[in-house]
Structure formats: C-alpha cells, structure tokens
N, CA, C and O atoms as a GROMACS GRO file, in nm:
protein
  360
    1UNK      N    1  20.295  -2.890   1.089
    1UNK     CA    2  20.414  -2.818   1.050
    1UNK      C    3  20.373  -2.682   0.996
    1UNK      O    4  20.272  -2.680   0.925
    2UNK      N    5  20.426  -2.582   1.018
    2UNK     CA    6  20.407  -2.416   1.010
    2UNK      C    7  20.417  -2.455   0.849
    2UNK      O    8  20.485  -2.548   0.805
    3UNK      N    9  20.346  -2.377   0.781
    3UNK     CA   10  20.327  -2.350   0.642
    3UNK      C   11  20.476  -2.328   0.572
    3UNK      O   12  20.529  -2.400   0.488
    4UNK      N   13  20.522  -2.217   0.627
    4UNK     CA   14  20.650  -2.136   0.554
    4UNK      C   15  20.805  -2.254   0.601
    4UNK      O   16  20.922  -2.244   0.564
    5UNK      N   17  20.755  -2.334   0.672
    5UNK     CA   18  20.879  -2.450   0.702
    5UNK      C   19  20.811  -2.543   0.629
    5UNK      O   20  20.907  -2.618   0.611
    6UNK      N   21  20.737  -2.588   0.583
    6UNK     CA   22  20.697  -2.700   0.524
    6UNK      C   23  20.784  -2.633   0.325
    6UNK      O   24  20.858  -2.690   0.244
    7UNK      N   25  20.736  -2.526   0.326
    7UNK     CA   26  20.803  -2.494   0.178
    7UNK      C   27  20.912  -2.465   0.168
    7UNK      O   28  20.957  -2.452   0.054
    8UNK      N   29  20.990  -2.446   0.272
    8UNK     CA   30  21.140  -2.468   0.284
    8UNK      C   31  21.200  -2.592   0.261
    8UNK      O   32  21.280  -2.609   0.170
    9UNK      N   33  21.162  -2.690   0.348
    9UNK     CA   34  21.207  -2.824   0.328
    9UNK      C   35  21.156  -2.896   0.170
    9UNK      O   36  21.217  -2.983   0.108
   10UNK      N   37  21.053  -2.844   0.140
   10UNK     CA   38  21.030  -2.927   0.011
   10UNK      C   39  21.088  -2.856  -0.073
   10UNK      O   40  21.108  -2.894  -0.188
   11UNK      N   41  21.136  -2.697  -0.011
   11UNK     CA   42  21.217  -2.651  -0.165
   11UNK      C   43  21.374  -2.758  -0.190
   11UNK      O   44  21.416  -2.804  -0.297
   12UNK      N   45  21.424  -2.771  -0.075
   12UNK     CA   46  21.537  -2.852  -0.119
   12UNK      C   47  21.568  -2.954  -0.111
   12UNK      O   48  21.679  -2.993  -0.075
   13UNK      N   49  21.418  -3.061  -0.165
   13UNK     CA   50  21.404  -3.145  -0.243
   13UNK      C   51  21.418  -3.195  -0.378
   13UNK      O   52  21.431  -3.309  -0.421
   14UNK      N   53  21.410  -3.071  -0.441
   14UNK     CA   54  21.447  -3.097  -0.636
   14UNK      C   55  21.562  -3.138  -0.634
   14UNK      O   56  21.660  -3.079  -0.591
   15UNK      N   57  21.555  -3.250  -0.682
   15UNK     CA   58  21.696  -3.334  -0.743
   15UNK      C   59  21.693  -3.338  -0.880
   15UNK      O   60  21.682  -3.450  -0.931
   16UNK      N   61  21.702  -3.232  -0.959
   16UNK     CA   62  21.695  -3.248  -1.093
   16UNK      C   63  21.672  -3.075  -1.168
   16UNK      O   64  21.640  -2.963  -1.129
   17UNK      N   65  21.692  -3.110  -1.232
   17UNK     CA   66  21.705  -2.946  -1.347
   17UNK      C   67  21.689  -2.976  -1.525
   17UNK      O   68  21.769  -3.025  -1.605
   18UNK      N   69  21.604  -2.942  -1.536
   18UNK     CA   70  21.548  -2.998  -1.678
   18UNK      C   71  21.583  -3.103  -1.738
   18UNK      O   72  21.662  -3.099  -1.833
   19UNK      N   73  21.523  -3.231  -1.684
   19UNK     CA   74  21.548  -3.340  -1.699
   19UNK      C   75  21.691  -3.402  -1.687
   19UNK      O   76  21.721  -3.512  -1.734
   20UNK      N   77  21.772  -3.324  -1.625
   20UNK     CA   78  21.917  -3.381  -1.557
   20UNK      C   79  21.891  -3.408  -1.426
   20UNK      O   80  21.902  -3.318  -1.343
   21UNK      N   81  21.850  -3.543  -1.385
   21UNK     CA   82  21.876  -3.581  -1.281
   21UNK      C   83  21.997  -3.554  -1.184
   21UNK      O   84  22.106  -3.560  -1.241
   22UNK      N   85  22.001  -3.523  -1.035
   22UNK     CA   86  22.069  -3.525  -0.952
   22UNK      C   87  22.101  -3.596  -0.831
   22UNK      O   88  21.984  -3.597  -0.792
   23UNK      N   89  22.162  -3.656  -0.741
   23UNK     CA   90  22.128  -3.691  -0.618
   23UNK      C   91  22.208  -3.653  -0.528
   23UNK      O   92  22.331  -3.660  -0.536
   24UNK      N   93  22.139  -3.606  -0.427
   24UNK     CA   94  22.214  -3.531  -0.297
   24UNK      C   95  22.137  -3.609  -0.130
   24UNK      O   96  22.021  -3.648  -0.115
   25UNK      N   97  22.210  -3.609  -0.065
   25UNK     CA   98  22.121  -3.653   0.072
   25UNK      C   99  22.076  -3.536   0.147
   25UNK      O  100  22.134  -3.446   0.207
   26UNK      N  101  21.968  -3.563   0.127
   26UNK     CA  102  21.869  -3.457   0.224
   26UNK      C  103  21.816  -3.471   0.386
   26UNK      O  104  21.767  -3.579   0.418
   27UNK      N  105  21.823  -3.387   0.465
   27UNK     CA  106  21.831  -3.449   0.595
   27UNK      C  107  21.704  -3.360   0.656
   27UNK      O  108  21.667  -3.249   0.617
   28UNK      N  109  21.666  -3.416   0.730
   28UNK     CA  110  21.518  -3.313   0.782
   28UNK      C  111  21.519  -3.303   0.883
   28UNK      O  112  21.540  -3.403   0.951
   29UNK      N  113  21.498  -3.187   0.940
   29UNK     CA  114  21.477  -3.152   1.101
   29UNK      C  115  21.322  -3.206   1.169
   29UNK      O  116  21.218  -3.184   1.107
   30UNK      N  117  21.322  -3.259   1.268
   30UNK     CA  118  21.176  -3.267   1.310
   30UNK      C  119  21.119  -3.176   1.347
   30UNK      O  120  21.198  -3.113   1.417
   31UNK      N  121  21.012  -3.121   1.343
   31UNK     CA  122  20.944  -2.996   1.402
   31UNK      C  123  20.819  -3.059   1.477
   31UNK      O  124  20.731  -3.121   1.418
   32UNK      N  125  20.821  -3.041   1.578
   32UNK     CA  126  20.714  -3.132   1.708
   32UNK      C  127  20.604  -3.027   1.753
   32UNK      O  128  20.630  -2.918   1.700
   33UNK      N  129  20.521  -3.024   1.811
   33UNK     CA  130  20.488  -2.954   1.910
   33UNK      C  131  20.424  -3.042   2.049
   33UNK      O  132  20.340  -3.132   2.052
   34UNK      N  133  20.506  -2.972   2.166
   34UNK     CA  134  20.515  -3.079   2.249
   34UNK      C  135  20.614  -3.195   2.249
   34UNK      O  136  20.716  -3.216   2.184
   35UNK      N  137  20.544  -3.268   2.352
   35UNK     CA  138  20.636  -3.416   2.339
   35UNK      C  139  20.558  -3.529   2.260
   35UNK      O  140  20.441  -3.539   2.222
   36UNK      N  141  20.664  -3.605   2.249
   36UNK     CA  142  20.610  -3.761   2.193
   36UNK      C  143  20.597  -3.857   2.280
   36UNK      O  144  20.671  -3.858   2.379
   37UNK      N  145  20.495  -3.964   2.260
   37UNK     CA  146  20.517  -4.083   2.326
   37UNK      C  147  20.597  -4.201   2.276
   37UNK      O  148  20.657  -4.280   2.350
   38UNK      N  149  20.592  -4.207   2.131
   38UNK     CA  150  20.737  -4.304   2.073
   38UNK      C  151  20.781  -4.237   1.969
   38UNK      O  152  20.723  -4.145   1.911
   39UNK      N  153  20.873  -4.278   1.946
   39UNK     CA  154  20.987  -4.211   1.831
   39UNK      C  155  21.048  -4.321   1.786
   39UNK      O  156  21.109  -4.387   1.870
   40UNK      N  157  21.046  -4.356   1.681
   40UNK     CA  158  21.113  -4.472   1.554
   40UNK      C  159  21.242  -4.422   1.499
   40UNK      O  160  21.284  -4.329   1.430
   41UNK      N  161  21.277  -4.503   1.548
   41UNK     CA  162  21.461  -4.455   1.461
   41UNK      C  163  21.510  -4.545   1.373
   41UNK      O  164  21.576  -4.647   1.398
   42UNK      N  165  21.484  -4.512   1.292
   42UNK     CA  166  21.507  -4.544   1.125
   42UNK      C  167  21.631  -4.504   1.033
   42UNK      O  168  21.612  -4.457   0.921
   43UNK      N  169  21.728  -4.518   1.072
   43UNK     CA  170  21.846  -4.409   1.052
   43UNK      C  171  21.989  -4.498   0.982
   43UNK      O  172  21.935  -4.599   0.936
   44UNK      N  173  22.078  -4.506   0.965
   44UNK     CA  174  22.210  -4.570   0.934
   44UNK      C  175  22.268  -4.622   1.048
   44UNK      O  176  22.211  -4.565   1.141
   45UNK      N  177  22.349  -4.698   1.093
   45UNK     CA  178  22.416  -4.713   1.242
   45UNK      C  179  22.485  -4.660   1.256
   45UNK      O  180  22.533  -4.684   1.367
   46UNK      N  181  22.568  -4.537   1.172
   46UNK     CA  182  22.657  -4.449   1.202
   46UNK      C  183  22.567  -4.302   1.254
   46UNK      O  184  22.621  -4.207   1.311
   47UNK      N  185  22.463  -4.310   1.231
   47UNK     CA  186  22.346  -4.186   1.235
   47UNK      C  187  22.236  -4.220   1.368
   47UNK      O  188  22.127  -4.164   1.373
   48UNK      N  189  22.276  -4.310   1.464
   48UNK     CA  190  22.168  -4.362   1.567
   48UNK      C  191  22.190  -4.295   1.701
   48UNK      O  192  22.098  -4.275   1.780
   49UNK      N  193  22.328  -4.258   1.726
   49UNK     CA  194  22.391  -4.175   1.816
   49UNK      C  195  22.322  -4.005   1.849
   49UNK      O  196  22.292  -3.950   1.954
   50UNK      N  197  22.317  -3.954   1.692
   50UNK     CA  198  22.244  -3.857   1.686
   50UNK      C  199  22.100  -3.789   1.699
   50UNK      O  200  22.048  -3.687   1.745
   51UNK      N  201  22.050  -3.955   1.603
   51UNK     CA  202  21.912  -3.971   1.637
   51UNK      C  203  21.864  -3.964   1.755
   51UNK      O  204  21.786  -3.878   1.796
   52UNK      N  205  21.931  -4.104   1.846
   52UNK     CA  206  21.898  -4.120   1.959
   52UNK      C  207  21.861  -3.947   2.073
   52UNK      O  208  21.772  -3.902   2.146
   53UNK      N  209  22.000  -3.908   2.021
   53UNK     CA  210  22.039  -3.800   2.109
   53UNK      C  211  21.845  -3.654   2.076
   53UNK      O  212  21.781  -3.597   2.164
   54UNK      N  213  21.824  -3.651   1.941
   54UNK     CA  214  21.700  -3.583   1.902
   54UNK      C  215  21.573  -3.670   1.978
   54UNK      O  216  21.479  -3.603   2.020
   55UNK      N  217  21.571  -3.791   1.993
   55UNK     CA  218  21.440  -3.870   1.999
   55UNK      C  219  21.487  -3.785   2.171
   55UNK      O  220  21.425  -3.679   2.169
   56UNK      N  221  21.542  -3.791   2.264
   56UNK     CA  222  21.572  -3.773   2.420
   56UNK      C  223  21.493  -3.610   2.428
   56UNK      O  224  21.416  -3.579   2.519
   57UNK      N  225  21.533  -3.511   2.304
   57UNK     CA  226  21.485  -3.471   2.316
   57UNK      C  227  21.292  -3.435   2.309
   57UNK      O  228  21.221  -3.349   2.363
   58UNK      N  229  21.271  -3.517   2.241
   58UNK     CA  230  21.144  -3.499   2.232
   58UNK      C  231  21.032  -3.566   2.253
   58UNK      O  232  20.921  -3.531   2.214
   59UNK      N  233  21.070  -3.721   2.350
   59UNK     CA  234  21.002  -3.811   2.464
   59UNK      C  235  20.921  -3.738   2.541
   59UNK      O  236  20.935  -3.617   2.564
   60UNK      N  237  20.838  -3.806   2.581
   60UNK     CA  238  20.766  -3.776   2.723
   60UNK      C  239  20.850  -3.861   2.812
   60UNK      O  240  20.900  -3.966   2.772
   61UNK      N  241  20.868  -3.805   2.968
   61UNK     CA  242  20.913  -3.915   3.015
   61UNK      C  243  20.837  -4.050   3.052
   61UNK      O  244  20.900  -4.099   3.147
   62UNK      N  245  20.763  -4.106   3.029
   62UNK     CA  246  20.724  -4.202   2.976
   62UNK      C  247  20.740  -4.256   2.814
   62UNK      O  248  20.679  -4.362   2.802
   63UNK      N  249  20.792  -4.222   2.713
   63UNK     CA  250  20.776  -4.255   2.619
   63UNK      C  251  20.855  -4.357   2.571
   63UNK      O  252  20.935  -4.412   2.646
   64UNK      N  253  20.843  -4.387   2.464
   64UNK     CA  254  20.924  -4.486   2.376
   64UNK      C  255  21.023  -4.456   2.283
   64UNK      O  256  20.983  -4.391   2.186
   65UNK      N  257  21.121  -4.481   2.284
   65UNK     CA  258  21.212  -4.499   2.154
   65UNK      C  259  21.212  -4.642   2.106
   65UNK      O  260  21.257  -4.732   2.176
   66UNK      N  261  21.156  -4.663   1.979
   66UNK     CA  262  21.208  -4.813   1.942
   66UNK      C  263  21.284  -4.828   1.826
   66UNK      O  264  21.214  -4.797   1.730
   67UNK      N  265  21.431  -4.873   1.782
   67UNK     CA  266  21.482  -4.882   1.653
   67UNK      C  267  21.463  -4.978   1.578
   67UNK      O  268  21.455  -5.076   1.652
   68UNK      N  269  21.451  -5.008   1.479
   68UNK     CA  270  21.417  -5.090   1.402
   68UNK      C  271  21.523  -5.072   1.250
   68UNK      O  272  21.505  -5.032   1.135
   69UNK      N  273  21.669  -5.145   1.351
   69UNK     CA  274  21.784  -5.126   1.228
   69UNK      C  275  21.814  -5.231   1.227
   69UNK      O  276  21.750  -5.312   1.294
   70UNK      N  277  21.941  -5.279   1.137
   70UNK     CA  278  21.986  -5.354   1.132
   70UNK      C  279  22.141  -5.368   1.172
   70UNK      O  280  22.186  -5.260   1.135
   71UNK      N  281  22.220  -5.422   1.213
   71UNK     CA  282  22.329  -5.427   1.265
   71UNK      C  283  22.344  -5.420   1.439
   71UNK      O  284  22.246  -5.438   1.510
   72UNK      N  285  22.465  -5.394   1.488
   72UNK     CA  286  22.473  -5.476   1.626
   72UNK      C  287  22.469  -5.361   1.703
   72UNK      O  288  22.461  -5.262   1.630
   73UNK      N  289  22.471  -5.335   1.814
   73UNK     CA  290  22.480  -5.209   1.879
   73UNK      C  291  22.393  -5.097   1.921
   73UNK      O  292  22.420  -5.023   2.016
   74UNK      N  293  22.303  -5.088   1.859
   74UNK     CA  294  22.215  -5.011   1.785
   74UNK      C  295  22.120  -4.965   1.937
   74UNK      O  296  22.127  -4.846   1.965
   75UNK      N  297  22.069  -5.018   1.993
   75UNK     CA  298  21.975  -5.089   2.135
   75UNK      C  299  22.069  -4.999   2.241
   75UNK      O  300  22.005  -4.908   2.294
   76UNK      N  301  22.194  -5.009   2.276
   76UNK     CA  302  22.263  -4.984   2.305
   76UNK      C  303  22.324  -4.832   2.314
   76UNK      O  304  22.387  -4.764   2.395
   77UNK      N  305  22.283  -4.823   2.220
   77UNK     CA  306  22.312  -4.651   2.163
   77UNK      C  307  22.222  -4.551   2.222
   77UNK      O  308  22.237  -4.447   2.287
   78UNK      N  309  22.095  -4.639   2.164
   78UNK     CA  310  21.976  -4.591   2.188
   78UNK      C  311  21.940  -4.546   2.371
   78UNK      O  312  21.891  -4.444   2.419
   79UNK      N  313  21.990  -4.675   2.437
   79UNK     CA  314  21.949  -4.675   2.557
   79UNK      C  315  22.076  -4.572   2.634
   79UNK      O  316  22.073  -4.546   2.754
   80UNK      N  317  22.160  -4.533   2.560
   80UNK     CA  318  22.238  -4.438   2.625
   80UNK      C  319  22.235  -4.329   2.633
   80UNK      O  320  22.298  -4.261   2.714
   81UNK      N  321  22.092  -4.256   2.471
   81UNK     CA  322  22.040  -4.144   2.506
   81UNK      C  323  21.907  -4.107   2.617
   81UNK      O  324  21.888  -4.023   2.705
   82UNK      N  325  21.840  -4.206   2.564
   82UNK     CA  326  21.709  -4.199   2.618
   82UNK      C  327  21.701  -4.319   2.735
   82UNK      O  328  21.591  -4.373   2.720
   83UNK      N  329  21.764  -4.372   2.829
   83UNK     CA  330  21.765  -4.436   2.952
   83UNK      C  331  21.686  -4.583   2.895
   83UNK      O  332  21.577  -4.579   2.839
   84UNK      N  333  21.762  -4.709   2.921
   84UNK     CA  334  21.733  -4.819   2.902
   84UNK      C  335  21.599  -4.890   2.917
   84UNK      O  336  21.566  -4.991   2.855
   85UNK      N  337  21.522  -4.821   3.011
   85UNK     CA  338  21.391  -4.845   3.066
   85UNK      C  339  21.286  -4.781   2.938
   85UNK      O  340  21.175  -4.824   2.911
   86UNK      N  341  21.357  -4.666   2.870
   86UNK     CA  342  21.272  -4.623   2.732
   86UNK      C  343  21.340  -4.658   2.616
   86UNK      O  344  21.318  -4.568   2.535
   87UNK      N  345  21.407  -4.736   2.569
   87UNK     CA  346  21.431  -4.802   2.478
   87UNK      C  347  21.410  -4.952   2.420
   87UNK      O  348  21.420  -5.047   2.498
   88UNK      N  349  21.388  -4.967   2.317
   88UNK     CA  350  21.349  -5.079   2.276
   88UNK      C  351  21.400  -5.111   2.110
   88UNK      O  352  21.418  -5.031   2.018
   89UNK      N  353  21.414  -5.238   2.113
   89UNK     CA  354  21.485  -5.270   1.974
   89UNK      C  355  21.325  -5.398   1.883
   89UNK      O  356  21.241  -5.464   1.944
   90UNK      N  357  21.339  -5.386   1.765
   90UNK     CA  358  21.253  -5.409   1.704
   90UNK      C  359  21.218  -5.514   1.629
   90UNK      O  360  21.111  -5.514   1.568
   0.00000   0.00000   0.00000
C-alpha cells in the first residue's frame, strides 16, 4: 500500500478524543496491485452484493472468491458477480 494512502486510512480511524470514546463504521477501500487469485468475503449479507461486485473486480480469471458468512443466499450472490465456476461458500 502507497505510504500517503496507508496514513489516510489510519487517519480515520480515531474513535475517540481525549478519552471520550466514539464509534463510527469505517469502511476501507482495497488497494491491489494487479490481480488476485482468492478473495474472502467477510462482510454482512446486506454488504455481499457489493463485495462480491469489488472481489469480480480484482480476480484473475482463474481465481477464487470464497465467503465465509453466515446466513442463506450468500453463495448465490457471490456466484452472480464473479461466475459460479469461481465461487465458493465456506
């Protein structure tokens, strides 16, 4: 990861301000270079659609997507971004 993006993302990480805790959801972009051969989707089941749709981008065509969620559908989602033959459930 490029230096000056790595201190971006950890800047808006502080959840807190002199000992006042905060909590906010923080979401992170992947920064790749090249392709991948698997991609883990680790995400909410309302958030797998999207995922899915990022992992398509950044497969080899050979590669893997595998999710490893919980709830129904999920496999499904997956195999509708990235083609059924590269998906896998966990």
């Amino acid at each position: 990861m490029r230096e000056e993006r790595r201190d971006e993302i950890e800047g808006k990480m502080e959840l807190g301000h002199e000992g006042n805790p905060f909590y906010r959801t923080v979401f992170f972009v992947a920064i790749t270079v090249g392709v991948l051969y698997l991609a883990l989707i680790l995400v909410k089941s309302h958030q797998t659609a999207r995922a899915a749709r990022q992992a398509a981008n950044i497969l080899q065509p050979d590669g893997l997507a595998i999710t490893l969620q919980n709830g129904l559908g999920n496999q499904a989602t997956l195999a509708e971004a990235v083609g059924a033959e590269r998906a896998a459930l966990g």
